[in-house]
FIKOLZA-1660 file (N, C-alpha, C; in steps of 0.1 Angstrom, whole numbers, plus 5000, padded with zeros to 4 digits):
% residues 195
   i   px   py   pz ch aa at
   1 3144 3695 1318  A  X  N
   1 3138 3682 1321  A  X CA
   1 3147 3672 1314  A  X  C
   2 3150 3660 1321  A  X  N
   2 3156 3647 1316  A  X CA
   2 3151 3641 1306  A  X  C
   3 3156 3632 1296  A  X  N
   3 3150 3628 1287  A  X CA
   3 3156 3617 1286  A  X  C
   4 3156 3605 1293  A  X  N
   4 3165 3592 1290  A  X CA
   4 3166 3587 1281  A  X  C
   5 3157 3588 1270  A  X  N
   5 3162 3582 1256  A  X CA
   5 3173 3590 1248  A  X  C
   6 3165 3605 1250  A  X  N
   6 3176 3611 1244  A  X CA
   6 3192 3612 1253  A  X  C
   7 3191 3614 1264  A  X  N
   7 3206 3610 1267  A  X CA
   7 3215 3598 1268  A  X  C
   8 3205 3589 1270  A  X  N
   8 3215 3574 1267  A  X CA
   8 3218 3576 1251  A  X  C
   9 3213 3581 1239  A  X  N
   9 3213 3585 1223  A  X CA
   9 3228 3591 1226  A  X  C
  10 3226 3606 1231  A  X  N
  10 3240 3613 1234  A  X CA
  10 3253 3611 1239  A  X  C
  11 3246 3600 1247  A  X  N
  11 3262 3593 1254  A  X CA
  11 3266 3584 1245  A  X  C
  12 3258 3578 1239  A  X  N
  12 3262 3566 1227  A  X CA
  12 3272 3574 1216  A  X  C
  13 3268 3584 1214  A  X  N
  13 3272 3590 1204  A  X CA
  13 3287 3595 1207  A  X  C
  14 3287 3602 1221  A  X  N
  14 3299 3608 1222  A  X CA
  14 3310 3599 1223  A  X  C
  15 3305 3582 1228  A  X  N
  15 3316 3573 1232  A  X CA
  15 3321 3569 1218  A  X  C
  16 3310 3568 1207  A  X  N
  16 3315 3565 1192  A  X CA
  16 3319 3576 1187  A  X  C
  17 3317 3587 1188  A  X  N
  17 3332 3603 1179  A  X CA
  17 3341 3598 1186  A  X  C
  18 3342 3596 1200  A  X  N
  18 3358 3596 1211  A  X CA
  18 3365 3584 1207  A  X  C
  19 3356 3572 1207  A  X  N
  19 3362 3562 1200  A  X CA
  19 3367 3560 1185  A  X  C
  20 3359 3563 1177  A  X  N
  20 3365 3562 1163  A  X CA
  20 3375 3574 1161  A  X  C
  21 3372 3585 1167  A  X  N
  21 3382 3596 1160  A  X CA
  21 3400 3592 1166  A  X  C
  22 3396 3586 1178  A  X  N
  22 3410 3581 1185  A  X CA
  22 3416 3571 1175  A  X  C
  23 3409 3558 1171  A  X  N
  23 3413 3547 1163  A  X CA
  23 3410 3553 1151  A  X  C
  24 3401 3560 1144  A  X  N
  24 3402 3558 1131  A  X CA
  24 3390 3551 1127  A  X  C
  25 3384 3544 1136  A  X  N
  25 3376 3530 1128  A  X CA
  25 3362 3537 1127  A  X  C
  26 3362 3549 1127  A  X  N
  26 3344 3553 1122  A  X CA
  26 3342 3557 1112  A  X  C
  27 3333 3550 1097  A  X  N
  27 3331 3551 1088  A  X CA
  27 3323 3565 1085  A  X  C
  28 3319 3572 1073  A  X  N
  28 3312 3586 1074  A  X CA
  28 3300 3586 1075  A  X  C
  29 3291 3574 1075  A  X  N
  29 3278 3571 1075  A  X CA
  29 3278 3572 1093  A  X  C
  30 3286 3566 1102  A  X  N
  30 3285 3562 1115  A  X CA
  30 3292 3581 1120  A  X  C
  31 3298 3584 1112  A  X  N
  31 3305 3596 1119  A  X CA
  31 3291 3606 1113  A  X  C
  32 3291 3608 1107  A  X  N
  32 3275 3619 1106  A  X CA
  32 3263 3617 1115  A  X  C
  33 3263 3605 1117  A  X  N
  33 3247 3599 1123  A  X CA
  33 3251 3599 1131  A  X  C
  34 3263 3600 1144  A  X  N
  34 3264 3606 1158  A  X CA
  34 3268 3621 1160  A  X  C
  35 3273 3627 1151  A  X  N
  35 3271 3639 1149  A  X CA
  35 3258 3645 1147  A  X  C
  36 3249 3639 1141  A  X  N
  36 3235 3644 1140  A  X CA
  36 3228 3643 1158  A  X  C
  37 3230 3635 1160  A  X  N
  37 3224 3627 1173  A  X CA
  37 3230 3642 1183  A  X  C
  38 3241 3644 1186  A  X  N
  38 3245 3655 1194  A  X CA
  38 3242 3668 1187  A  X  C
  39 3241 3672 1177  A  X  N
  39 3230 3685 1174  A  X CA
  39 3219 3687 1175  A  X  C
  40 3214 3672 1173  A  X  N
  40 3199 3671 1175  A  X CA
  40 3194 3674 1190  A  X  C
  41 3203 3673 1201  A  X  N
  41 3199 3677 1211  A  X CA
  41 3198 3687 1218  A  X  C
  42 3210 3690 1213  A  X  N
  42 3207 3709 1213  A  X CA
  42 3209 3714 1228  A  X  C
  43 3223 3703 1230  A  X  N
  43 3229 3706 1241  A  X CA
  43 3241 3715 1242  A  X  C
  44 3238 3729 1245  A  X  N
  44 3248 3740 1241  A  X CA
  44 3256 3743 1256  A  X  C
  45 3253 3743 1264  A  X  N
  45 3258 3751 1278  A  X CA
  45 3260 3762 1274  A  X  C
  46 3263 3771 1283  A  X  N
  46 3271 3787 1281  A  X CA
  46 3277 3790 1281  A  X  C
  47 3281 3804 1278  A  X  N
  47 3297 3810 1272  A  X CA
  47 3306 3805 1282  A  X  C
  48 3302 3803 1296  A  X  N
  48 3311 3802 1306  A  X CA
  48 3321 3785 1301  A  X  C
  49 3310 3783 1296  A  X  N
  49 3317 3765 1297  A  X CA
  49 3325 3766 1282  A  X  C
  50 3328 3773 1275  A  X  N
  50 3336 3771 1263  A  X CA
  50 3346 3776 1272  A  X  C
  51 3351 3784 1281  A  X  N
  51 3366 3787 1285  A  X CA
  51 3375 3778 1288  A  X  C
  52 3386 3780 1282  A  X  N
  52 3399 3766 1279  A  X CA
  52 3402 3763 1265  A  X  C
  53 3411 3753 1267  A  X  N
  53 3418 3749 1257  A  X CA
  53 3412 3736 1250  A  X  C
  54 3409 3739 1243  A  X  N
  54 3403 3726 1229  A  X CA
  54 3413 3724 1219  A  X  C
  55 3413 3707 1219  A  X  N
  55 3422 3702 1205  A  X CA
  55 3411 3699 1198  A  X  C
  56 3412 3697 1187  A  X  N
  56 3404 3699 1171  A  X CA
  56 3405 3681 1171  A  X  C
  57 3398 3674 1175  A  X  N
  57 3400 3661 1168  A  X CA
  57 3397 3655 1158  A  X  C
  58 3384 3665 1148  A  X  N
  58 3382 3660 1137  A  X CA
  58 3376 3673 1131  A  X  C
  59 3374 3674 1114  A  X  N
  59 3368 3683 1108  A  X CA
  59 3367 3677 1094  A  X  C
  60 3353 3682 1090  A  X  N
  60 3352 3682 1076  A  X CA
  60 3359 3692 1066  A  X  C
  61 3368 3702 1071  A  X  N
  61 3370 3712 1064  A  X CA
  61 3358 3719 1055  A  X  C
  62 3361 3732 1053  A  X  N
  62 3357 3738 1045  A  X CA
  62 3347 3736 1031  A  X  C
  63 3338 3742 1026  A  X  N
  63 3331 3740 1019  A  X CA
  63 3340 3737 1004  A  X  C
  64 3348 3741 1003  A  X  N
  64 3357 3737 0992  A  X CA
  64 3366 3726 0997  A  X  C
  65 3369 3724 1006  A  X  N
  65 3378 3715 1011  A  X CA
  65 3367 3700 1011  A  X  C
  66 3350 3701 1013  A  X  N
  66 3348 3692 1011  A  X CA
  66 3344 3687 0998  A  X  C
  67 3341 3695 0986  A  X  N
  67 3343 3692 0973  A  X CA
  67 3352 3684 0969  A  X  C
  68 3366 3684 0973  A  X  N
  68 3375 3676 0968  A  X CA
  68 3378 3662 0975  A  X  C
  69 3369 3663 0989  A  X  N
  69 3367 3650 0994  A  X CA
  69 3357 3645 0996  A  X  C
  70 3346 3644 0987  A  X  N
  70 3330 3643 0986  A  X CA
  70 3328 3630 0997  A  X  C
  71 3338 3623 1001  A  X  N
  71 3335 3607 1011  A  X CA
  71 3326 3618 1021  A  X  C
  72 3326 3624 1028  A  X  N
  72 3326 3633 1037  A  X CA
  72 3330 3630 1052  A  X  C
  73 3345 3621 1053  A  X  N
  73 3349 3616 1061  A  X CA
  73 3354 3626 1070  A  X  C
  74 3359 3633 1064  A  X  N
  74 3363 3644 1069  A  X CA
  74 3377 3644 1073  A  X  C
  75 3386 3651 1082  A  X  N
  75 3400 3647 1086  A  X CA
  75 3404 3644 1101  A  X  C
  76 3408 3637 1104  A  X  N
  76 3417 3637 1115  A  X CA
  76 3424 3642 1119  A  X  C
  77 3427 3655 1125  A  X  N
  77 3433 3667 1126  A  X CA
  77 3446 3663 1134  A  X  C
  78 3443 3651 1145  A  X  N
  78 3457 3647 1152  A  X CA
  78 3463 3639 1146  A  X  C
  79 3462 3637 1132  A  X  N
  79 3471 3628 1125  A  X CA
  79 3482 3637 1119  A  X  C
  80 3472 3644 1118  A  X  N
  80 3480 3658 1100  A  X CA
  80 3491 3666 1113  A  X  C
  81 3485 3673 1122  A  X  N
  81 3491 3688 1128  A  X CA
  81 3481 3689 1142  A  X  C
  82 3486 3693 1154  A  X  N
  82 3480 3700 1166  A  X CA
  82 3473 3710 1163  A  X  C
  83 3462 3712 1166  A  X  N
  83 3455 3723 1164  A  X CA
  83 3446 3725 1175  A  X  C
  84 3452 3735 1183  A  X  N
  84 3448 3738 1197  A  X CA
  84 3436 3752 1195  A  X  C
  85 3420 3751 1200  A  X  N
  85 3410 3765 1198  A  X CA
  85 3414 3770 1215  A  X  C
  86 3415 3782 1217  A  X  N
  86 3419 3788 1234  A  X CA
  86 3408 3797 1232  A  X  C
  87 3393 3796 1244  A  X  N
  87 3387 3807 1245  A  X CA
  87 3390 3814 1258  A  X  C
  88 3390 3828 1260  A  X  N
  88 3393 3835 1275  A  X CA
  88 3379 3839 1276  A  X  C
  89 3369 3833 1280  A  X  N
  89 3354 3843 1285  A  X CA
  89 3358 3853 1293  A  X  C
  90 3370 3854 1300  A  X  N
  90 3370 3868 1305  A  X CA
  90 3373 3878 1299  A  X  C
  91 3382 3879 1292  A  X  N
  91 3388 3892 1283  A  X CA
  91 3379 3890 1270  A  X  C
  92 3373 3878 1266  A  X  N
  92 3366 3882 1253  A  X CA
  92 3377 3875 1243  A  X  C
  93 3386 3869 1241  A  X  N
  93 3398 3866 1235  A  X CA
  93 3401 3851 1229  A  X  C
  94 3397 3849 1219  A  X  N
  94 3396 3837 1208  A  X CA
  94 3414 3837 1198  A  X  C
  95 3417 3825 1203  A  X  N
  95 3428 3820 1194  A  X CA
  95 3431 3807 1191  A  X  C
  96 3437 3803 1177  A  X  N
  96 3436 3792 1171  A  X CA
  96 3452 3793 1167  A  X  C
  97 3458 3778 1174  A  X  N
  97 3471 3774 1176  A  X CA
  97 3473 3762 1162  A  X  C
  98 3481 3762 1154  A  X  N
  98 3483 3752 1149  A  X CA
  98 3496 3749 1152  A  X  C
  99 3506 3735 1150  A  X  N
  99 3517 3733 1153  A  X CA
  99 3517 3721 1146  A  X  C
 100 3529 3719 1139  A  X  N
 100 3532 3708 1128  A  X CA
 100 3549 3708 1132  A  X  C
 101 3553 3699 1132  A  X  N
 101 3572 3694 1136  A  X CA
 101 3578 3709 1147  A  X  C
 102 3569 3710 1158  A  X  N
 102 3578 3718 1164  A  X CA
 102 3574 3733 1161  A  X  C
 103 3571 3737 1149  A  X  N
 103 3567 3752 1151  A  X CA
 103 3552 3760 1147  A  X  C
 104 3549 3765 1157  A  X  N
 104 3538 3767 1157  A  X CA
 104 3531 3780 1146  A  X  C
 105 3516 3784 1147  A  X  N
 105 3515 3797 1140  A  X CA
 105 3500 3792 1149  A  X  C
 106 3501 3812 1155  A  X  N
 106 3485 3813 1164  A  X CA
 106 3483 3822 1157  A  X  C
 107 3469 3830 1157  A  X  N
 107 3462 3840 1155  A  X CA
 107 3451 3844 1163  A  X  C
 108 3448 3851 1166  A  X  N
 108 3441 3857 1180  A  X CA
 108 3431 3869 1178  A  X  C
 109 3423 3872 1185  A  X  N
 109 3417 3884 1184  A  X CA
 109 3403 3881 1191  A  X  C
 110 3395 3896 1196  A  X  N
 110 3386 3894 1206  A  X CA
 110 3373 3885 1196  A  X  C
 111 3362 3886 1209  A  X  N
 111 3355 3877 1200  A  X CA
 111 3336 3882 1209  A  X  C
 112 3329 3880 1202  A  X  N
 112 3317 3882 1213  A  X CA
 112 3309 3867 1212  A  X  C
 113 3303 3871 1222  A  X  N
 113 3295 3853 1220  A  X CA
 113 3279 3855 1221  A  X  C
 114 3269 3852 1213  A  X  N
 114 3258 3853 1214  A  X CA
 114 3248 3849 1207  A  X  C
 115 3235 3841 1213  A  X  N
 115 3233 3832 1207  A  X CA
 115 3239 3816 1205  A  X  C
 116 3245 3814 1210  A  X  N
 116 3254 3799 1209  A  X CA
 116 3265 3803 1195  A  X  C
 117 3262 3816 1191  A  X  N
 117 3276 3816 1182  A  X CA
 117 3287 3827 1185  A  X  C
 118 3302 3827 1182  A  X  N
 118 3310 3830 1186  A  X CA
 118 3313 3838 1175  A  X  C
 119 3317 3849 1175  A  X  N
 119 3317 3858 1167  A  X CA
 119 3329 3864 1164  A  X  C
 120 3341 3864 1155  A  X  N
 120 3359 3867 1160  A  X CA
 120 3360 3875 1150  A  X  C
 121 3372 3886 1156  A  X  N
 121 3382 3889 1150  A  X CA
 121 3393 3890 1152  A  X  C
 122 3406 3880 1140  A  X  N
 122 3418 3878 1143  A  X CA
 122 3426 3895 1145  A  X  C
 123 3430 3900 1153  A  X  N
 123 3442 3911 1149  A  X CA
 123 3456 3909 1150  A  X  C
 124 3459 3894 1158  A  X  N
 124 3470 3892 1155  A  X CA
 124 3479 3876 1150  A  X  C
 125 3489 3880 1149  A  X  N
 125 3495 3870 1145  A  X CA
 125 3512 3863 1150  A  X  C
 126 3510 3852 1155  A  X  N
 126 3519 3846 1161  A  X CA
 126 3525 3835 1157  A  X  C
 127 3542 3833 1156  A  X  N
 127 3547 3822 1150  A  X CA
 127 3557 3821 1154  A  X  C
 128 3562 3807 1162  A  X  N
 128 3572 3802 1165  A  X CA
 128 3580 3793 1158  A  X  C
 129 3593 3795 1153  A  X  N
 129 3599 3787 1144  A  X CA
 129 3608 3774 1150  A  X  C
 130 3604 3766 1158  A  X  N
 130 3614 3755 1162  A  X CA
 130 3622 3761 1180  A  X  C
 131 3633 3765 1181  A  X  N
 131 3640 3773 1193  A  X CA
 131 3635 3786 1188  A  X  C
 132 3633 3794 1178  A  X  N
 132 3630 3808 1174  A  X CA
 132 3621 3814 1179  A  X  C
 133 3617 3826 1189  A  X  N
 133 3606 3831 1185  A  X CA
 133 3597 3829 1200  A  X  C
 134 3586 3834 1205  A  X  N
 134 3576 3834 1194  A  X CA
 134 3574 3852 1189  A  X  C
 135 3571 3851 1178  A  X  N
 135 3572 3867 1171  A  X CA
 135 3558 3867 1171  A  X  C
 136 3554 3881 1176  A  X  N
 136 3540 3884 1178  A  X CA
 136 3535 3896 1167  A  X  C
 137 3527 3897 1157  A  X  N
 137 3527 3905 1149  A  X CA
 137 3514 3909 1146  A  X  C
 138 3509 3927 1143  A  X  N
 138 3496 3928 1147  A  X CA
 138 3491 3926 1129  A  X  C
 139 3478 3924 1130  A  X  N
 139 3466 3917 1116  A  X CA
 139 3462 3926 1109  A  X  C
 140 3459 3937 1116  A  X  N
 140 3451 3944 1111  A  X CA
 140 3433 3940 1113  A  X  C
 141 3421 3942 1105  A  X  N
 141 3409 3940 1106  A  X CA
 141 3407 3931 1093  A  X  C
 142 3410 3922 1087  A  X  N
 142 3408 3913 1079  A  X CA
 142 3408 3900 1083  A  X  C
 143 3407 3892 1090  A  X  N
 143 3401 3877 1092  A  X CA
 143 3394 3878 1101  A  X  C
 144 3377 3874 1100  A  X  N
 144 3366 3878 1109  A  X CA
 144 3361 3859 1102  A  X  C
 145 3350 3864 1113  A  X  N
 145 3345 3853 1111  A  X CA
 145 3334 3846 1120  A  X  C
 146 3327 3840 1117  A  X  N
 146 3315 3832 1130  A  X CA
 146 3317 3815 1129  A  X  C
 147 3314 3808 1144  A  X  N
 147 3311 3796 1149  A  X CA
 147 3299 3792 1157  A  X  C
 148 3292 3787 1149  A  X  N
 148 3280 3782 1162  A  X CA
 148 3282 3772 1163  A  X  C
 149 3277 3770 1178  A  X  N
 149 3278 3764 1184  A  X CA
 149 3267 3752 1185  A  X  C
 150 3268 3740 1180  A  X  N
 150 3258 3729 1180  A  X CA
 150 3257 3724 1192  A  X  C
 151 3267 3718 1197  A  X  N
 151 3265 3710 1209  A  X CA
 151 3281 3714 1218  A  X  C
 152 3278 3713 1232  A  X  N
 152 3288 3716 1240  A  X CA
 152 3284 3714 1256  A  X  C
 153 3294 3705 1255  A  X  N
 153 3292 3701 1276  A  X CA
 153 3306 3698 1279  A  X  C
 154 3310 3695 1290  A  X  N
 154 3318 3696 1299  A  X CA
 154 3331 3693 1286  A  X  C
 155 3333 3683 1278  A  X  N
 155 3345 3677 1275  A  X CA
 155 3344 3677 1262  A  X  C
 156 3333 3677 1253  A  X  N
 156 3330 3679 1240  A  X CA
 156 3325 3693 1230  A  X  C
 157 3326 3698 1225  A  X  N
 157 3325 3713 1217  A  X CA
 157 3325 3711 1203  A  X  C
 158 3312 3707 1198  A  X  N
 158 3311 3708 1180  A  X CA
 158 3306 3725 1177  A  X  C
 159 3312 3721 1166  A  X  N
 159 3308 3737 1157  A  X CA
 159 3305 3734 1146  A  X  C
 160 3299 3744 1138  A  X  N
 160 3294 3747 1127  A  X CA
 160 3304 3765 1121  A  X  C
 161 3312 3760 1115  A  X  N
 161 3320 3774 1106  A  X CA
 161 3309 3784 1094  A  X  C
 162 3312 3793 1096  A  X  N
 162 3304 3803 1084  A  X CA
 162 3311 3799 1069  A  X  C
 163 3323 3792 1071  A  X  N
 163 3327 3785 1055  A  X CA
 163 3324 3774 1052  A  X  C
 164 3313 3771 1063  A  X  N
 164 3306 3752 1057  A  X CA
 164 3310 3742 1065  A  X  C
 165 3320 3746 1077  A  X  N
 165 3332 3733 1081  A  X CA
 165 3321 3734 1097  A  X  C
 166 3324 3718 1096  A  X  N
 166 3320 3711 1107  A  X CA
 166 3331 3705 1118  A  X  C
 167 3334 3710 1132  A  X  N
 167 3346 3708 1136  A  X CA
 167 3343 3701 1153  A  X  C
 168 3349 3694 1155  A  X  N
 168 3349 3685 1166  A  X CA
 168 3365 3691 1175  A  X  C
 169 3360 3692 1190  A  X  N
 169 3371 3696 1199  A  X CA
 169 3364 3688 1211  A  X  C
 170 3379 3681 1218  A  X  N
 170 3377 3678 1229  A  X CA
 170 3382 3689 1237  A  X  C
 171 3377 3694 1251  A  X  N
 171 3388 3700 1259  A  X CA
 171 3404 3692 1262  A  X  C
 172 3414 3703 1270  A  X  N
 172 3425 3695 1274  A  X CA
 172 3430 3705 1284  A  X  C
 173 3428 3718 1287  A  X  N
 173 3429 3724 1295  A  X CA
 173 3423 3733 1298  A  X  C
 174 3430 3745 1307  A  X  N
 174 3424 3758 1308  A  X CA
 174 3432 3769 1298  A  X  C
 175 3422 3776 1299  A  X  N
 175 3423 3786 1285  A  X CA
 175 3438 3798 1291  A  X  C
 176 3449 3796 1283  A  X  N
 176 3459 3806 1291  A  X CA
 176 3462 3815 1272  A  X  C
 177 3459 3822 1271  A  X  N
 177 3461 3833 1258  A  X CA
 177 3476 3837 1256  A  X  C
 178 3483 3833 1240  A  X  N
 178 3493 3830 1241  A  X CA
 178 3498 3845 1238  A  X  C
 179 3485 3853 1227  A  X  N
 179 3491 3869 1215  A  X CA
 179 3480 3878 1226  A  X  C
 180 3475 3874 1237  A  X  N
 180 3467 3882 1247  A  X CA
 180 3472 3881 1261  A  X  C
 181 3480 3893 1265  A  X  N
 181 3481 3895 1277  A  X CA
 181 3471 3906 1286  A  X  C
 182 3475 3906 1299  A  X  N
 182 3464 3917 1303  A  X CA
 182 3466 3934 1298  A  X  C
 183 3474 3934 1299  A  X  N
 183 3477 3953 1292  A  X CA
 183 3472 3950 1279  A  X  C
 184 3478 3941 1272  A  X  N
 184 3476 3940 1255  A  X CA
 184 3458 3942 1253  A  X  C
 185 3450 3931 1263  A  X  N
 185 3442 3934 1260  A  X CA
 185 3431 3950 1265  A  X  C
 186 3433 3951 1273  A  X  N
 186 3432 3962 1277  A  X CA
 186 3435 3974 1265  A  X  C
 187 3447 3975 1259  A  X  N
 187 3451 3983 1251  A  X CA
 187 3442 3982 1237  A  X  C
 188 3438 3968 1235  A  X  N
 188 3428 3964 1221  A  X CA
 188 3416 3969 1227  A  X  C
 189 3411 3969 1235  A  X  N
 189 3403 3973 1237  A  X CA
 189 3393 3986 1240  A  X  C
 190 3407 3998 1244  A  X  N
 190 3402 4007 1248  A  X CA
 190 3402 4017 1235  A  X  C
 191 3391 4027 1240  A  X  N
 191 3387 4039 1233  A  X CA
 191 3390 4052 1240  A  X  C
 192 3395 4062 1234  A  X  N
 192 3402 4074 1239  A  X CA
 192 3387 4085 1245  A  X  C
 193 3388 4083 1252  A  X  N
 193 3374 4093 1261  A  X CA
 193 3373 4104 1256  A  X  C
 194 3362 4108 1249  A  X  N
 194 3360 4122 1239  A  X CA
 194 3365 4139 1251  A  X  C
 195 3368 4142 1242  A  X  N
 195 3375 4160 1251  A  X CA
 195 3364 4170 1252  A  X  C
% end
């Protein structure tokens, strides 16, 4: 059911993150209180609609990360470095792209989704050095991790991190997996049929 107060609230909100995070000009008081406004509504869509490519336009970092910046302004991620999230809902396949002067570093690994939260593990590891590369290298079972999912519709995607971090993504494309191909995954995936 519609709720016009609450969606004219939601749309207010989203045009003030898209606007300040682009310029800069949203103070932490104005950036929390439309962040609150879009969790408060508890607009999640479904797994289907996270598929694609999200740039990271803002984050509070980490629970330690925000100790040392108590403003709670948080950062501007398109100022510092690109930081591209790729989900595949088809294969199950979560990877996070960073890129700073030309070379990049991904990490990847499947993921399940349930309950509005996303549930990962990295096994691999990817890094392009400028012309070099990209060198694809497997992780092993150590970087896991959860994101729930606060709010999410067509062009916007907040999260909530299990290390405290609050993260803002616009979409920008469709989801193409850079350390996940079809055999690859296929191969991560399979279990050898008992004899």
């Amino acid at each position: 059911m519609s709720n016009p107060i609450r969606d004219e609230a939601v749309q207010a909100a989203r045009s003030q993150l898209l606007k300040g995070v682009e310029d800069g000009s949203l103070d932490s008081e104005s950036l929390q209180g439309a962040i609150a406004i879009l969790e408060k509504a508890q607009i999640r869509g479904d797994r289907e609609l996270l598929e694609g490519e999200w740039q990271l336009l803002w984050t509070s970092g980490t629970r330690k990360a925000q100790k040392v910046n108590p403003g709670g302004k948080g950062m501007n991620r398109k100022a510092i470095a690109q930081v591209i999230q790729r989900l595949d809902c088809q294969r199950l396949w979560f990877e996070n792209q960073i890129t700073l002067a030309g070379s990049s570093l991904i990490v990847g690994g499947p993921f399940e989704y349930n309950q509005h939260r996303i549930q990962f593990q990295f096994e691999r590891l990817g890094f392009q050095l400028g012309p070099l590369g990209p060198l694809n290298l497997p992780l092993g079972k150590w970087a896991s991790g959860w994101l729930q999912t606060t709010y999410l519709d067509e062009d916007l995607h907040l999260e909530r991190g299990d290390r405290g971090g609050i993260s803002l993504y616009q979409r920008v494309g469709t989801s193409t997996p850079t350390l996940c191909k079809d055999n690859d995954r296929i191969i991560l995936s399979h279990t050898p049929a008992e004899e």
